[in-house]
N, C-alpha and C positions, 0 to 999 in steps of 0.2 A: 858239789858242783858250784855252789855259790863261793867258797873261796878258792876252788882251779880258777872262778874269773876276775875273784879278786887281782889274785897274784899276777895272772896273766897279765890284768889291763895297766895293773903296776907297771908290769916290766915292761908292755909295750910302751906306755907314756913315758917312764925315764928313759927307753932307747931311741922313741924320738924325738925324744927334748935334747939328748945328747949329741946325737947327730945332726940334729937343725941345726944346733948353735956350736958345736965342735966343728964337723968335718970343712974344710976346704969346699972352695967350687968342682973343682972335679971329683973327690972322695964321695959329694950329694950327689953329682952324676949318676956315678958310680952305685952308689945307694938307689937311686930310682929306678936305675934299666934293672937292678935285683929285684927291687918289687916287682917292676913288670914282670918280669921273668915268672918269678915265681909264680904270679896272678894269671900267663898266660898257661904254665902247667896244670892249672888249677881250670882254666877256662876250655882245657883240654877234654876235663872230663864231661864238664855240662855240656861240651860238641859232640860227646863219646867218641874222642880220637881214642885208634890203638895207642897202646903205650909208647911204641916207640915213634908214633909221629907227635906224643905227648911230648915227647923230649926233645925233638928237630924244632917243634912251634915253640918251646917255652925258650929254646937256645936265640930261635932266630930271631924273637919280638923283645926278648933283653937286649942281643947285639943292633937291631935292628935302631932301637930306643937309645944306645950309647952311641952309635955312630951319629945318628941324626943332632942326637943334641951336642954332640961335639961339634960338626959343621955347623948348627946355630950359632956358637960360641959361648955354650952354656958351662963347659966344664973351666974357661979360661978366665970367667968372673968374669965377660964383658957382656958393652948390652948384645939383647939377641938378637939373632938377624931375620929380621921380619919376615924376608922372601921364604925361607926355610919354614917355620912354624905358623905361619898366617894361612896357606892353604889346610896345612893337617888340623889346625882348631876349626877352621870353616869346618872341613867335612864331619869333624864332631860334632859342632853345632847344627847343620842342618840333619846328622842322624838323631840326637835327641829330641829335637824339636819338631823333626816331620815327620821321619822314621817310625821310631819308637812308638808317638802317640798311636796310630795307626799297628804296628805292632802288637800292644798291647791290647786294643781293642780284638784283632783280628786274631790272638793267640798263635802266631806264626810261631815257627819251629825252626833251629838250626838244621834246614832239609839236607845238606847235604857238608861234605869235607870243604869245598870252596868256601862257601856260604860261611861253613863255622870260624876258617881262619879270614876272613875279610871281614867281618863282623868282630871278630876279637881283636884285630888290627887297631880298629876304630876305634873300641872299648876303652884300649887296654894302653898305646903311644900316646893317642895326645895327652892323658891326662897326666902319667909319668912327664913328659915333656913340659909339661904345664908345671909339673911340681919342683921341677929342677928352674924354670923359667921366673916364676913368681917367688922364690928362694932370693934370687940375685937382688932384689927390692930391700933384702932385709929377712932377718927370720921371724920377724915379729911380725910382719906383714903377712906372710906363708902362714903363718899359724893361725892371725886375724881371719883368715880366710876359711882356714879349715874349719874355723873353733864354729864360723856361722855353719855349717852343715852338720855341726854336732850340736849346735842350738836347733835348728829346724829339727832333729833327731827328738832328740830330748822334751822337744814343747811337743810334739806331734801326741808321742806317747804317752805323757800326762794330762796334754788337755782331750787325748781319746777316750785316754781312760776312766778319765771327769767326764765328759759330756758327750760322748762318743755313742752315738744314736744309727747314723747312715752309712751303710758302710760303702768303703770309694771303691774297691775291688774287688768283690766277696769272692771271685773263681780263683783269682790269683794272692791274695795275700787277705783272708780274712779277716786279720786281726786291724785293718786299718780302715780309719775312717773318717768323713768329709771333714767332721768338728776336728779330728789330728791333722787334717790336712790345713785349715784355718789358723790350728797356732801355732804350726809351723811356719806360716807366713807372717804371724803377728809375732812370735820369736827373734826370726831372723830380722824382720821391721825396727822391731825395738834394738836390737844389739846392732844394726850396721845403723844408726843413726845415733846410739851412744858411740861407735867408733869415729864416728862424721866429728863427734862435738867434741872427743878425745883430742884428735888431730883438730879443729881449729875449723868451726863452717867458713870463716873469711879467707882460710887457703884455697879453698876453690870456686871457681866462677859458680854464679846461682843457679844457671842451668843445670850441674853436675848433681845440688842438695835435691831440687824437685824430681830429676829423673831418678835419683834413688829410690823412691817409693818404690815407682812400678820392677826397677831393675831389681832390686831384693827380695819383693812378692816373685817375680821371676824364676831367682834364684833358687826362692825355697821351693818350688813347684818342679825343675829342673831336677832337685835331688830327693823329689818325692818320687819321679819318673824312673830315675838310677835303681833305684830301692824296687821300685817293683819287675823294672824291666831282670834283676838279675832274681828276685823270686818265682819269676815264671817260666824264667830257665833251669834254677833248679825243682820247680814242679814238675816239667816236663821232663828232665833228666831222673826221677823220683828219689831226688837227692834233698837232705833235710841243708846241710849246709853244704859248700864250695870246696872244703877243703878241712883238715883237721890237724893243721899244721899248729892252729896256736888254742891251746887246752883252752875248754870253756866257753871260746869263741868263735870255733869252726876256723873258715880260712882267708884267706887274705881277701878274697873278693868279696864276703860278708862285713869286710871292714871296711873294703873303699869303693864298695856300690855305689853310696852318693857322691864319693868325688867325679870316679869316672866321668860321672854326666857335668858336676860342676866347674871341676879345676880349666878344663877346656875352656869353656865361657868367659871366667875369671882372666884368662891369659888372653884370649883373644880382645875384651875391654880393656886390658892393660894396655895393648898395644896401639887399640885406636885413639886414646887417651894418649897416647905417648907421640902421635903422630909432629 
């Protein structure tokens, strides 16, 4: 099993190195409504859609995600059009931020068919749309961004597993806890303020260095949120992983749990920054 994830995480990282920095603006479109896609077939199950409305939701939240970020002007390399993508990242942000917490506490359930496709809606567009959105910046930028949610990953579960005493959700994700939750924030801390000093602190007004603190504790809290909100969907679903599309590592929503909640945020401060 340890080298199906080797290989795996191989091939995933060369084919999104390859595509970030290879494909055109519309071919990464193109690329993201496929995630979606696929991640909404996948989100078909933890809703336990039949299968063949598994295949109507996964079709329609890909085309759904290519049409919209077309009308952005996201496949045509220009910037994006605010009116378009500024309400769909609000509504992500107030579902992760209001929603969710509540949620999670309250162990709610995908109760019914509406519920699962309107919730997966939200899940599953803006953050594809975010991914194609924060792309046009640069792919060095896109990556910047991802690599801090695979920093918060990464500190969470070393510094858990050093000092990892309290645990933050024991019904829903046992293995995680307060102290992983702390270096996920002191992780992401430290990497988006070596990114700050990379680019240059005198490029941006002083306001922007100080509110980083709180907005990167934020962030990694955001994709601490991600992380449990889709582990307690597949608890409830009695599913160990999302999907088993890529050997070793279950399925595609096991990989972008924390974007889902982050990439959203990330676009929507791009935008108010870009005002």
């Amino acid at each position: 099993m340890l080298r199906t994830r080797i290989i795996t995480a191989f091939v995933l990282l060369f084919g999104l190195l390859a595509a970030l920095f290879l494909l055109p603006s519309a071919g990464w479109l193109v690329f993201c409504a496929l995630v979606c896609g696929g991640a909404a077939w996948e989100w078909g199950a933890l809703a336990r859609f039949a299968p063949a409305l598994r295949i109507v939701f996964a079709l329609f939240t890909g085309s759904f995600c290519l049409i919209t970020g077309a009308l952005a002007g996201l496949g045509a390399g220009n910037v994006p059009a605010a009116p378009v993508l500024v309400p769909l990242y609000l509504v992500s942000a107030l579902f992760w931020v209001l929603c969710v917490p509540l949620w999670l506490r309250g162990k709610w359930s995908l109760s019914s068919v509406g519920v699962g496709a309107v919730v997966g809606l939200v899940v599953m567009v803006p953050p594809a749309l975010a991914l194609a959105h924060l792309r046009e910046l640069g792919p060095w930028f896109l990556l910047g961004v991802m690599a801090m949610v695979w920093i918060a990953d990464i500190a969470a579960y070393f510094s858990g597993r050093a000092f990892g005493r309290h645990k933050l959700a024991p019904a829903i994700s046992p293995g995680k806890t307060w102290e992983g939750a702390f270096g996920a924030a002191l992780g992401v801390t430290v990497f988006g303020y070596l990114l700050l000093g990379v680019v240059g602190f005198d490029a941006f007004p002083a306001w922007v260095v100080y509110l980083a603190l709180p907005a990167l504790i934020g962030f990694a809290a955001v994709s601490i949120i991600g992380d449990l909100f889709e582990s307690l969907l597949k608890r409830q679903a009695g599913m160990k992983d999302s999907g088993s599309v890529l050997p070793g590592h279950g399925g595609i929503l096991d990989r972008i749990d924390s974007l889902t909640s982050t990439l959203p945020m990330a676009g929507l401060l791009l935008l108010w920054l870009a005002r």
